[in-house]
N, C-alpha and C positions, 0 to 999 in steps of 0.2 A: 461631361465636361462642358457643353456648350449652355446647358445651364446653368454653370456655376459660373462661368463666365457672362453671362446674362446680369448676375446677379452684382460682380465687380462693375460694370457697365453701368447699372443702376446706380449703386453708391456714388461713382464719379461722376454721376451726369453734374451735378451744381458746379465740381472741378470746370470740368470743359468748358459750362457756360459763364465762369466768372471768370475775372483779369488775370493774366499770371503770375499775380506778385498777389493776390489775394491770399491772407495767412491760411497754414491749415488748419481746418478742426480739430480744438484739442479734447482727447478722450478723458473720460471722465477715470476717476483712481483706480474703479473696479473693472473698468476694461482695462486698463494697463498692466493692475496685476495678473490678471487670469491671462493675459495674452504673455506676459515674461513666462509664468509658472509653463503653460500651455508651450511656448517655445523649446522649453526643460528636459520636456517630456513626463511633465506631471500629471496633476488632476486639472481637468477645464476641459479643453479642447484640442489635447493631446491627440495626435493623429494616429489610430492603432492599424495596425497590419498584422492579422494573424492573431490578435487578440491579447499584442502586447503595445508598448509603447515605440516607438518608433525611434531606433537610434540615428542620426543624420549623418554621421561620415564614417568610412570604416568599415568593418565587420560586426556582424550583430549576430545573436542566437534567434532563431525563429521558433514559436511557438505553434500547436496548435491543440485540437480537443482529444478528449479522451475517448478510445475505439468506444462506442455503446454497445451493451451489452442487454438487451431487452429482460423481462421477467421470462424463465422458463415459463411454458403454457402449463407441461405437466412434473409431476415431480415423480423423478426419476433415480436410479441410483446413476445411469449411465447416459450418457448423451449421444444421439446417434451419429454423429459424428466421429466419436472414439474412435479408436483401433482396438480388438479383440484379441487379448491374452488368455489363449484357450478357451474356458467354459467361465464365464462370468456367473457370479452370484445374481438372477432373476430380480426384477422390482417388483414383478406378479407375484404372486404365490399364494399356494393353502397352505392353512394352518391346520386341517383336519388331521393331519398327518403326526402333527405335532403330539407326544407323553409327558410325564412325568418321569423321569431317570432316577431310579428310586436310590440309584448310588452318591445321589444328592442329598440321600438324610444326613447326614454330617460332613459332609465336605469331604471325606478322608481321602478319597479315590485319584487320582492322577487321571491328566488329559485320556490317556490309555485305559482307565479302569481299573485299574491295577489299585491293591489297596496299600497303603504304606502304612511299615510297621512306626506304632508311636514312639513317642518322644525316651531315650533311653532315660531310666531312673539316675538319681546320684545321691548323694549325702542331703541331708537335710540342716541347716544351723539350727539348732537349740533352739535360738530363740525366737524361729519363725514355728516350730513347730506346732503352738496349740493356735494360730493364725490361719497358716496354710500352708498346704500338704504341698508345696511347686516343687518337683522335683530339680537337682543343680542341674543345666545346660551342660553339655559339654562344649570345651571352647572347640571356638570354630578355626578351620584351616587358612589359609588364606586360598579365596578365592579368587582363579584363574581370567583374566578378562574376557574369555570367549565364555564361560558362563552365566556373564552380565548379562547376555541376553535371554538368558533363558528365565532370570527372573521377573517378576514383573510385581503388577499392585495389588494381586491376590495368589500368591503361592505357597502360603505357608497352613502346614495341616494344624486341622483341627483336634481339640480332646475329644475322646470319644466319647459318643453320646448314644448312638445304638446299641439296641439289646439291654440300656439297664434297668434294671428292677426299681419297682417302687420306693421300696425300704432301702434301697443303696441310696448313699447320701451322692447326691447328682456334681455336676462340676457345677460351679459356683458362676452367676450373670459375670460376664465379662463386660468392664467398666472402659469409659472412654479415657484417653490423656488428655491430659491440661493441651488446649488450645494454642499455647506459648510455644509448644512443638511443630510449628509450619514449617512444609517445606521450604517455601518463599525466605524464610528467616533462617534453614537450618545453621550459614553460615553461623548464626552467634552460638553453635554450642561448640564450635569446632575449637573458640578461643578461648573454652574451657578444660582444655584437653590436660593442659598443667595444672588444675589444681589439685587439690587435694581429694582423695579420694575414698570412701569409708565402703562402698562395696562395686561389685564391676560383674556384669552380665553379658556373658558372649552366648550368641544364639545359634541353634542348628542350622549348616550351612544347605540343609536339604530340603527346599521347601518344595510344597505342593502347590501347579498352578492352581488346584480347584477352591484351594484357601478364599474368604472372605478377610479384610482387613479392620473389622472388628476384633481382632481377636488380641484382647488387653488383657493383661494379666496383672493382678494389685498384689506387689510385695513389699515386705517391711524392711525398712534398711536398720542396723542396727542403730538403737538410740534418735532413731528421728520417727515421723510421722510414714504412714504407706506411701509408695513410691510408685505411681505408672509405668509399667515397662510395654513399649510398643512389642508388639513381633510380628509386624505386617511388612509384605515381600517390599513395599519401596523403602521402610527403614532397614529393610535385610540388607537391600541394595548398597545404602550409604553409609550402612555401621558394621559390615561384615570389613571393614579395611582397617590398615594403619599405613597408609603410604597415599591418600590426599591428603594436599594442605591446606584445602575448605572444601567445606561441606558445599555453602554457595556456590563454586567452582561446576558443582551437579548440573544446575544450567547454563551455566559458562560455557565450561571448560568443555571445548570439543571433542576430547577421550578422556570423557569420565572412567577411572578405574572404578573397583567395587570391595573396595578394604577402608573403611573410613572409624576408628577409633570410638566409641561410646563410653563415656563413665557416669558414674552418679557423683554429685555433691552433695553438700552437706545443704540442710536443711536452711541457713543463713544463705550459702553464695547458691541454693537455687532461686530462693527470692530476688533477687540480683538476676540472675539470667532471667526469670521471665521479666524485668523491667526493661531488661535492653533487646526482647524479642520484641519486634512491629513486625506486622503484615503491611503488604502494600494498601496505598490510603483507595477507598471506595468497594474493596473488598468484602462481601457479605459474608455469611457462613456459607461456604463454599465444598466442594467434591472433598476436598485436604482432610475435613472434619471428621471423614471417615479413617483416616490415618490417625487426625489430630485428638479426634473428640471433641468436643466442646468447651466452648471457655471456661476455664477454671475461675475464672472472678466472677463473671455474669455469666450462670449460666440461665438457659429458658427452663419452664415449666416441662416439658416434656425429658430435658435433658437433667434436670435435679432429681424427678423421678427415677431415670434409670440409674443414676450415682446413687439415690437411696436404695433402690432395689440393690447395686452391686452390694454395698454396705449390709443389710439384713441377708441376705443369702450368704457371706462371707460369715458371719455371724453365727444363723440359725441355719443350713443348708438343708436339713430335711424337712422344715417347715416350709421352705420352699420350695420345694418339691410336689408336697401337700398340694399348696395353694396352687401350683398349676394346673394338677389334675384335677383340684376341684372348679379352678375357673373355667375350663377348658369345658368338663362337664355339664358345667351351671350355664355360661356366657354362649362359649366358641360353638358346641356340638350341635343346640337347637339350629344354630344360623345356618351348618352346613348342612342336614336337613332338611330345612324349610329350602334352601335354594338346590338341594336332590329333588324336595316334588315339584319347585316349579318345572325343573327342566324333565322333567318327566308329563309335567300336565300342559307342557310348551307356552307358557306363558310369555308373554311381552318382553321382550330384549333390555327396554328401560326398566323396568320393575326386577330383574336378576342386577341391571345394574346398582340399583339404590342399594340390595340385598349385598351385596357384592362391597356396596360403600361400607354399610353399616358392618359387615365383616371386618374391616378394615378397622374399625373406629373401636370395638371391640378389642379388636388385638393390640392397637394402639393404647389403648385406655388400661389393659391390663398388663403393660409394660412387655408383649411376647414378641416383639417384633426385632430381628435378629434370627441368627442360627441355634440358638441356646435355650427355643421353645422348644419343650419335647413332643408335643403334636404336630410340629411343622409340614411332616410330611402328608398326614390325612389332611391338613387345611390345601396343601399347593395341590396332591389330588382332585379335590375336590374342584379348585378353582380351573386345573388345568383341562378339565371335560366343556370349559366353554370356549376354548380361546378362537372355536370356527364359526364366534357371531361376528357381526359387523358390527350394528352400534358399539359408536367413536366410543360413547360414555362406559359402557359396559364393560371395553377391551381397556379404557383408560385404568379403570379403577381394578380389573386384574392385574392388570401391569404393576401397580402401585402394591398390590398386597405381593405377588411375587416378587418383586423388587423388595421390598419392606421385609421377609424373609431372610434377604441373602441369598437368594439360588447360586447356585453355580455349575460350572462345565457345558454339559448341552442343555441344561434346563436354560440358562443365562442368556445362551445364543439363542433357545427360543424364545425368549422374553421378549431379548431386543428387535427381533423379527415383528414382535406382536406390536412395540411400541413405530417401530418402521411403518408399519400399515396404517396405524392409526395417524401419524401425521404426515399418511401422504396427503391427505387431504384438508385444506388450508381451513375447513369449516372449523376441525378438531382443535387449534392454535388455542383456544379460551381454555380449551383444558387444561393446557401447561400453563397457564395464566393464574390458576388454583391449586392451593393444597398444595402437597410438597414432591405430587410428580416428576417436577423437570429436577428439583434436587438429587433425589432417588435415581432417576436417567443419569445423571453426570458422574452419581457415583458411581453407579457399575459400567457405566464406561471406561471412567479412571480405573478402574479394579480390571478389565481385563487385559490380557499381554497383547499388542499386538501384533509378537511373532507367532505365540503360541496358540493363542485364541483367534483368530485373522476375521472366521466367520461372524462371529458374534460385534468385534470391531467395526465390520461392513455396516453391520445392520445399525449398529450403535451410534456410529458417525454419522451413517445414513440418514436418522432421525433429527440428528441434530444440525445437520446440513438444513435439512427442511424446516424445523423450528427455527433456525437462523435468518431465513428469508421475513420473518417478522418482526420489523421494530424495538418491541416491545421485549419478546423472548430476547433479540440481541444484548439489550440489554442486562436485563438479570440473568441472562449466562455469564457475562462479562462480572457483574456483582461478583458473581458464584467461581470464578476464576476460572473459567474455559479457557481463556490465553495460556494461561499458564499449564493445562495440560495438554493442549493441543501440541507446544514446544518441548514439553517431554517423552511425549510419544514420538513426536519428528525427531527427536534426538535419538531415543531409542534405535529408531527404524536406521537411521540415517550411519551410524555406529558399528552397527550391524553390516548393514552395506560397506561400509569401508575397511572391516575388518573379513569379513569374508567374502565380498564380492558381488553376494546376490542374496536376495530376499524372497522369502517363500512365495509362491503365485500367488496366495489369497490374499497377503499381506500389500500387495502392490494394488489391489481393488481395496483393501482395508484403506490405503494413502490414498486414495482418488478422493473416497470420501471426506478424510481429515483434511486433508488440500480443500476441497470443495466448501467444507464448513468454513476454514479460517477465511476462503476468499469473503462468504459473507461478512464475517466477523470483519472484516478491512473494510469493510462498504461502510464501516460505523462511523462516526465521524471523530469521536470520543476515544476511538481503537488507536490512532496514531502515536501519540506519548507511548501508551501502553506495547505497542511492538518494539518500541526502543529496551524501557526498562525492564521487559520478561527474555527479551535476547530472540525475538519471533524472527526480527530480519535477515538474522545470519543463519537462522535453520532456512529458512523460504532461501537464501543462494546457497547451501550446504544442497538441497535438495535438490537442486537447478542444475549443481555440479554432478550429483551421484544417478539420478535418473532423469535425465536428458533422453534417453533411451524410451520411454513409456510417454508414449502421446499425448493418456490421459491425464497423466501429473505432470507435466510439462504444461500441457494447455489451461489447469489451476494454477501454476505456479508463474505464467506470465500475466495473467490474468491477477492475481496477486499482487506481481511488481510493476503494474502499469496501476494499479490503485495507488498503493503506498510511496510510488515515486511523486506523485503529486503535494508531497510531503515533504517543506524542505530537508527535515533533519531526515526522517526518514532512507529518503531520495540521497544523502548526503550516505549514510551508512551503508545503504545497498551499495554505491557506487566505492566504497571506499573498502568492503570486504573482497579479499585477494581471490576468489573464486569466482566471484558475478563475472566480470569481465568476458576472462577465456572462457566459463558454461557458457555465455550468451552467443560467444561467437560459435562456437561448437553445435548450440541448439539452433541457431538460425542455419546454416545448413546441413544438422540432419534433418529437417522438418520445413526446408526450404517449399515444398511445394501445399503445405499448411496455412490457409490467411490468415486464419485463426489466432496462430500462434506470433506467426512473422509479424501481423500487425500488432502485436501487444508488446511481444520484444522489441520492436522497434521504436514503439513510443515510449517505453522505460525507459531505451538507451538514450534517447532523444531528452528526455528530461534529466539524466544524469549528465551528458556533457554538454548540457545549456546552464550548469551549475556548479560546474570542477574543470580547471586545467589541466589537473593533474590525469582526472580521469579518461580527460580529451585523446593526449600521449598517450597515457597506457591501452586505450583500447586502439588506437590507431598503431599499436607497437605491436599488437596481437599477431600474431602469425595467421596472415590468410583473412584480415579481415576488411582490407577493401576489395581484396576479388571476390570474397563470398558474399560482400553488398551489390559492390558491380550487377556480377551473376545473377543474383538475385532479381533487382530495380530491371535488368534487358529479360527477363525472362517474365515479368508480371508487363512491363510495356509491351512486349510480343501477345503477351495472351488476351491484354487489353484490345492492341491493335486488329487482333483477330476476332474480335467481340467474343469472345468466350468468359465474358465476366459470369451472362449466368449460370455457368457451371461452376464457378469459382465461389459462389456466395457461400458462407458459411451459414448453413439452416438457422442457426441461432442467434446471428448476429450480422443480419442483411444489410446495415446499416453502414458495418465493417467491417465487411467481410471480404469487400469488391478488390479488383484492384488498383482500380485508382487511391484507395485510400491506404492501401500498403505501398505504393508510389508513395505518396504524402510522406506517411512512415517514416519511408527509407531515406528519401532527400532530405528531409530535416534532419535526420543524425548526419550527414553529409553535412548539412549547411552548419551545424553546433559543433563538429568536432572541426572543421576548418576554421573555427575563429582562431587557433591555437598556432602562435607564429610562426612553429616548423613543420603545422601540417597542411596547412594553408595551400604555402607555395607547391608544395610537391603533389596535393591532389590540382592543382593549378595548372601542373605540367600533364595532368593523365587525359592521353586523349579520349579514351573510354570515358573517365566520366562527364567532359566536355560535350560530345556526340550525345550520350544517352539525354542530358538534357536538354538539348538544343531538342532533340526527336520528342519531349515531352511538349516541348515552348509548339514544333509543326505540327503536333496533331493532337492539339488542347487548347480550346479557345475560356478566354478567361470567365466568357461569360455563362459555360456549361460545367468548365471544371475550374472553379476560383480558386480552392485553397490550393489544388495540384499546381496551377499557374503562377500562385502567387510564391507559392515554396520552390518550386526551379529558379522563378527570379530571384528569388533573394540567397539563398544558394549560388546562383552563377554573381550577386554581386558581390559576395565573400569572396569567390575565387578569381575574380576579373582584379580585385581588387592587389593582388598581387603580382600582376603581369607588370606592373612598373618596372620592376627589374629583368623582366622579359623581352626578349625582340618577339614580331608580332608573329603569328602564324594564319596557315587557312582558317583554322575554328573561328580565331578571332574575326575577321571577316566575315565568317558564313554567322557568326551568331548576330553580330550587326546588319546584315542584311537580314535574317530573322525577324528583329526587333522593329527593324522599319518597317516590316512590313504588317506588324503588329499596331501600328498608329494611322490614323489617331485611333482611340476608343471609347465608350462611355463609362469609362470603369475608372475613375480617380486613383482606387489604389495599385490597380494594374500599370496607372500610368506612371505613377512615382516610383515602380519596382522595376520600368522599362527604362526610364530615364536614369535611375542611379545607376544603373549598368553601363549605359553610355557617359557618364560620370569619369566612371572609370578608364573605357576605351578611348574618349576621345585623347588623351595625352600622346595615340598612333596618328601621323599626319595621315593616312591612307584612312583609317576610320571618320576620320576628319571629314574628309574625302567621299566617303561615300555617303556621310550623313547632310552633305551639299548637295551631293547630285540625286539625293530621293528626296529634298524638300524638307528633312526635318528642322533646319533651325529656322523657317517659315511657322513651322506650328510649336517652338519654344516658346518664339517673341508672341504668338499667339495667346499660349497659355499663360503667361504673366497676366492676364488680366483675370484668372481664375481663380478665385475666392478660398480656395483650399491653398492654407500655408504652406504644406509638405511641397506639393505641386511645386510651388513659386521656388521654392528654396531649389526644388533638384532643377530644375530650367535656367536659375541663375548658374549653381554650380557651372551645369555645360557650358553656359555662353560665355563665363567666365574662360573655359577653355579655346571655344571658337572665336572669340573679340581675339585671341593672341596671333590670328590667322590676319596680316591685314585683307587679304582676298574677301573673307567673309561678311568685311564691315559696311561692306556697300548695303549687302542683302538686309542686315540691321539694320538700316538708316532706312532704305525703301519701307520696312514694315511698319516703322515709326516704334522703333525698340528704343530708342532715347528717351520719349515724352513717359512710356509704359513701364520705363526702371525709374523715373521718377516719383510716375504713380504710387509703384512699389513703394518706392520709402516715405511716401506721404500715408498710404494705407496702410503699411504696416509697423509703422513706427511708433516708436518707444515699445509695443510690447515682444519686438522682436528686431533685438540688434543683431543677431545672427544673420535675419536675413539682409538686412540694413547692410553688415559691412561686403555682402557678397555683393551685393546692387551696385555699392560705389566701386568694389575689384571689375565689373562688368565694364561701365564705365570707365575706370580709369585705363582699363586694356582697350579700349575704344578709340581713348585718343591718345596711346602709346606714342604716334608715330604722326600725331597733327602739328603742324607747324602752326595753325590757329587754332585752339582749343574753343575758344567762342563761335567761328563760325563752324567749325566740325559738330557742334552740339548743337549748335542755333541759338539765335537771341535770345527768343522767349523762354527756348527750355535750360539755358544757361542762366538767366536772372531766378527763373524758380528753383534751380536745380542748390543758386549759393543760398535761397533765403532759405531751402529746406533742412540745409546743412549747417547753416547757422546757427536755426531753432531748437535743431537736436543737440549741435555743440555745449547747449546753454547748459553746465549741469549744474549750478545752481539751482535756477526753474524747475526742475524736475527732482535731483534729489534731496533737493531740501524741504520740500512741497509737504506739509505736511498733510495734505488733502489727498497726493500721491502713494506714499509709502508710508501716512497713518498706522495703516492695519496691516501694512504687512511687515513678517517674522524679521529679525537680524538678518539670518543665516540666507536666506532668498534676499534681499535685501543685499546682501554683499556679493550671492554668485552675478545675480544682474549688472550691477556695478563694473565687475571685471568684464562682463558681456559688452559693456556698455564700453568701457575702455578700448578695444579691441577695436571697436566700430571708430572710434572718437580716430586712435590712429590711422585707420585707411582716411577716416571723411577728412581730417584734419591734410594729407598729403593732397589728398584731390581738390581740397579750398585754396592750397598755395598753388599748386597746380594751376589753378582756373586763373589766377589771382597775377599770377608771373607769367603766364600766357607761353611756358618756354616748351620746347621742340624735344628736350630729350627727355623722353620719358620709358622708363622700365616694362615690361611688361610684367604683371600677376597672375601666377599660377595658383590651381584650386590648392587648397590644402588640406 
């Protein structure tokens, strides 16, 4: 302070030494705008507190930064910080352990083993007969909502494919659907439900999770062209129904039923349907494709190949047949071979790897990549004897030909175990950066259940928790639609929870991880639109609401909503879904003694009611929610007080984890939700919260704990701010003596946070009172001469209030606070009539009560005082100037104007005042 006062001191010195009618220096246009703008609380020299703009009377929301959250060192599935739900899934492990499940050669097998009987035969139409042999489905039942869960995006059996003979004619390549079938879009087929209809396919309601969702079946409708008919367990899900009213509604609608209507059209109005299917815009070929297929207008080079293949096997099927055994012979057999002698004569890890590629590239090339290669099994044999190397490269490219396969059941879970491993380690990140591995990951993620399959989930998420930490990967996951499956899964699970109550044990480590992924995915910058339009923010407080309970997902999902609240709209949705509220209060104390957690709900909450009234009310209407803050804020100052911070650090987030910084936290939702005019007064009246922060103001000095100091004051000047309508009490008194004994300081913004307080108080003659008898309006009239506007401004306010005391005016007059409020409006004038018209209210309660208003001011500083207020009076000069307000907009241009009005009427009463020289004068209170 006492250099920026130096600094005022400086400027004035030519004042001091020239006449006092000498005019004053006029600012040039570009200081007067930036100083109005700058008064505003705009761009210039806005004075921030807390890392927002500074509001000058009143109540205001206070701001502060977001808890940090350092890089993990290591990547882990669990943090050791958790809390343990029994036997967690390991982040170590061997893979030697690992087989092939040979009950994996065709999928047929259920999660148990068990094999299920096929598909029952029916009637054949005529005219599909010399086409294909499909036998009719039987129509399905309707299916019961509790076994929504048990479907998922690989549950439907396969045709068999084991045990047949050469010379049988084999089942025919299964073909992808047109693309135009996204989930993202299913809504638009729902508003085909009334047309017309030329044939109608209901499917067996009994699928198997160990299905892959390849499995397409190409039939002919009559009189049109062949038709795709899906039969993958997420279309089971949404066309086993006739009782939703959108298909869309599947991510919507928070109790998705599972009876959803399918027909076919006629070959005209499906032209038509796919024109008014879109996917969401930035969307690549993504996880869906496996549902979807491939675009039916564009499609790629590898994806026209297999439409041609489906096409000649449909056609010729035992020539197809043929040709696999002979490719298999010719191509496939030498490669698995040559990589039996390497691992027999232990060769190089990178040399099985290339071996390993070029397998790959082989099966790709030859169209066998799927479940529908009949040597499938001796290839993933073969591959599966290696999965206990290390090199990244090696395990990458098994990964990719098992994946590329189709495994499923526990081959799947060990896959994704294999893919876990490889990107624990952040070297392996270029791998997904190539070739079509991280597609192949997303798909058989998407493809497993996460009630059914939990373990495989673990691992699955696991891996892409870890590839999320990079950039790059976040990105082209996002392309590839991760969003949008992450929110289906969390719906799944969350569904599941609310209809039956609880969720398998592995499944709740399966959500750590999906939780842990999207938090990455939110660090994106590009993710925020995106969590609106996939519906991510009302699963992340759906989730908040139903596992509140689980440490671990609790601890991502505030971690989640202290990202995303930073986000207007975002932050607007979180705060406006009917469940955030009451979970938050619920989660802060069950996990009260968490810093982790409290300090992340806390800064959520704190950004949501610095942004809604409504949501101010409603969370302060919560039941139990200012005593379980109270409770909270006296129990983290107790532990502070006791220096037990460092046992309090959270390992992962030192930074804050402390608790001074869940202090911070907590008082700022205190200071954001008492802007709110009926909650204001009533936390106004709480002596506990009064106390607790007066006990932060005595044992936190601003210059060790700034934000903790600077967020009590502005908090207690929310709540001081209401005691107008109050008689005074001890608090009020103890926090004033408090505050004095906080002055003077070297901290500008601690001063202006001390002062607005006493802004407030002084309207008590007893506060009055004591800020006389400690010497504070000795260092007001001091600080007027201190260079920081905010400063000047809150030191008028008071003295505006203490000038109303005549006792006081003596101590004014000795300081030489007449010549120093002039000053004021010499140096701050034109770019700030705010402060302008408080100077003259100072002033005119000055000489309230002088029978000589000239010798009460004095000669000198009563001739400077009318030529100052003349010069400003002129508004001609100024706002016609066109060297003035040239460059600057209309709209600022007119708020100044009324600024300037404002001033014109106090300075204009205090020129007649001067002027008539008369006795009775009113006195001005601050307003």
């Amino acid at each position: 302070m006492s250099q920026a006062i130096e600094r005022r001191r400086d400027v004035g010195a030519h004042d001091v030494l020239s006449p006092f009618y000498a005019p004053p220096a006029r600012k040039t246009s570009a200081q007067i705008i930036r100083e109005a703008r700058a008064s505003l609380g705009g761009t210039g020299e806005s004075p921030i507190v807390g890392g927002a703009s500074v509001q000058r009377v009143g109540v205001r929301t206070v701001q502060t930064k977001r808890p940090f959250t350092p890089r993990e060192r290591e990547r882990t599935l669990f943090s050791s910080s958790g809390t343990s739900r029994g036997e967690r899934p390991p982040s170590s492990f061997t893979l030697s352990p690992l087989h092939f499940d040979s009950n994996d050669v065709s999928g047929r097998t259920s999660a148990s083993g068990t094999r299920l009987q096929p598909i029952a035969s029916g009637k054949i139409r005529p005219d599909e007969s010399e086409q294909s042999k499909l036998p009719a489905l039987v129509s399905s039942r309707r299916v019961q909502r509790h076994q929504f869960r048990a479907l998922s995006l690989s549950d439907l059996p396969e045709e068999t494919e084991e045990g047949e003979e050469v010379g049988r004619t084999p089942r025919k390549c299964l073909g992808p659907p047109p693309r135009s079938s996204t989930i993202a879009t299913l809504h638009t087929l729902s508003s085909q439900e009334s047309e017309e209809k030329e044939d109608e396919v209901s499917h067996n309601s009994s699928p198997s999770p160990e299905s892959r969702p390849d499995d397409i079946k190409k039939v002919r409708v009559a009189g049109g062209e062949p038709e795709l008919v899906t039969n993958t367990p997420l279309f089971q899900q949404l066309l086993n129904s006739n009782d939703l009213e959108g298909i869309a509604g599947f991510l919507d609608d928070p109790h998705p039923t599972t009876k959803i209507g399918f027909k076919f059209t006629s070959r005209g109005k499906r032209s038509e349907r796919k024109k008014s299917v879109t996917k969401r815009p930035g969307v690549d070929r993504d996880w869906r494709h496996a549902v979807e297929g491939p675009a039916s207008n564009t499609p790629s080079e590898s994806d026209s190949a297999e439409v041609e293949q489906t096409t000649s096997v449909a056609s010729v099927p035992r020539e197809s047949a043929v040709d696999q055994t002979v490719y298999y012979e010719e191509k496939i057999a030498p490669i698995l071979d040559e990589i039996n002698r390497a691992v027999s004569c232990a060769v190089a890890e990178d040399v099985l790897g290339e071996l390993v590629g070029k397998l790959y590239g082989c099966l790709e090339a030859g169209g066998l990549l799927g479940r529908h290669f009949r040597y499938r099994s001796q290839v993933l044999r073969v591959v599966f004897r290696l999965v206990d190397r290390e090199h990244g490269a090696l395990l990458a490219n098994i990964a990719r030909v098992m994946l590329a396969l189709k495994v499923s059941g526990s081959n799947l879970t060990s896959v994704c175990k294999l893919v876990f491993k490889v990107t624990r380690h952040d070297a392996n990140d270029s791998l997904f950066l190539e070739g079509n591995l991280l597609d192949l990951l997303l798909e058989a993620v998407a493809c497993v259940p996460p009630l059914d399959q939990p373990e495989a989930c673990v691992y699955g998420y696991g891996a892409l928790k870890f590839l999320t930490m990079n950039s790059q990967l976040v990105s082209r996951l996002l392309n590839r639609g991760v969003l949008e499956l992450l929110v289906l899964h969390m719906k799944l699970i969350v569904n599941h929870q609310q209809e039956s109550g609880s969720v398998p044990e592995q499944t709740h480590y399966a959500l750590v991880q999906l939780t842990g992924t999207l938090r990455h995915v939110s660090s994106c910058e590009r993710t925020f639109p995106l969590l609106l339009v996939t519906g991510a923010v009302p699963q992340v407080c759906a989730l908040l609401q139903h596992f509140s309970h689980d440490h671990d997902v609790t601890a991502n999902v505030v971690r989640i909503l202290s990202i995303i609240s930073t986000h207007e709209e975002c932050c607007a949705a979180a705060a406006a879904h009917p469940a955030t509220l009451p979970a938050a209060v619920a989660a802060l104390r069950r996990h009260a003694a968490a810093p982790a957690i409290v300090v992340r709900l806390a800064y959520a909450l704190g950004n949501m009611m610095a942004n809604s009234d409504d949501a101010r009310w409603k969370l302060f209407s919560e039941e139990g929610f200012t005593e379980t803050l109270l409770e909270i804020l006296t129990e983290y100052l107790r532990r502070d007080r006791h220096h037990q911070a460092e046992e309090m650090v959270d390992p992962l987030t030192p930074a804050s984890g402390t608790p001074e910084d869940v202090m911070v936290k907590l008082i700022r939702v205190l200071a954001n939700v008492s802007v709110h005019t009926r909650v204001g007064p009533v936390l106004a009246r709480s002596r506990t919260c009064l106390s607790l922060l007066i006990s932060v103001l005595q044992h936190k000095a601003v210059d060790e704990s700034e934000e903790l100091v600077l967020s009590a004051l502005a908090t207690l000047n929310n709540l001081t701010f209401y005691t107008r309508d109050q008689p005074i009490s001890a608090l009020h008194t103890q926090l004033a003596e408090c505050l004095c004994d906080m002055l003077p300081m070297d901290h500008v913004e601690g001063l202006v946070e001390t002062i607005r307080v006493f802004g407030n108080l002084t309207h008590f003659r007893d506060i009055r009172d004591i800020l006389t008898k400690r010497a504070v309006l000795e260092v007001l009239v001091e600080m007027l001469d201190c260079d920081s506007r905010e400063l000047v401004y809150v030191c008028a306010g008071v003295l505006v209030n203490l000038m109303s005391d005549a006792s006081r005016r003596s101590i004014f007059k000795t300081e030489n606070g007449v010549l120093r409020m002039i000053d004021v409006l010499q140096y701050f004038g034109y770019g700030d009539w705010q402060l302008c018209s408080l100077a003259c209210q100072v002033l005119w309660n000055y000489c309230a009560s002088a029978a000589d208003v000239e010798e009460t001011l004095g000669h000198k500083e009563t001739e400077k005082l009318i030529f100052v207020l003349e010069e400003f009076l002129d508004d001609d000069s100024y706002f016609n100037n066109p060297e003035v307000f040239g460059e600057c907009d209309p709209e600022t241009k007119d708020i100044v104007y009324q600024l300037w009005e404002d001033f014109a009427h106090v300075a204009t009463k205090l020129l007649d005042r001067i002027e008539e020289n008369t006795s009775a004068l009113p006195v001005v209170a601050t307003s």
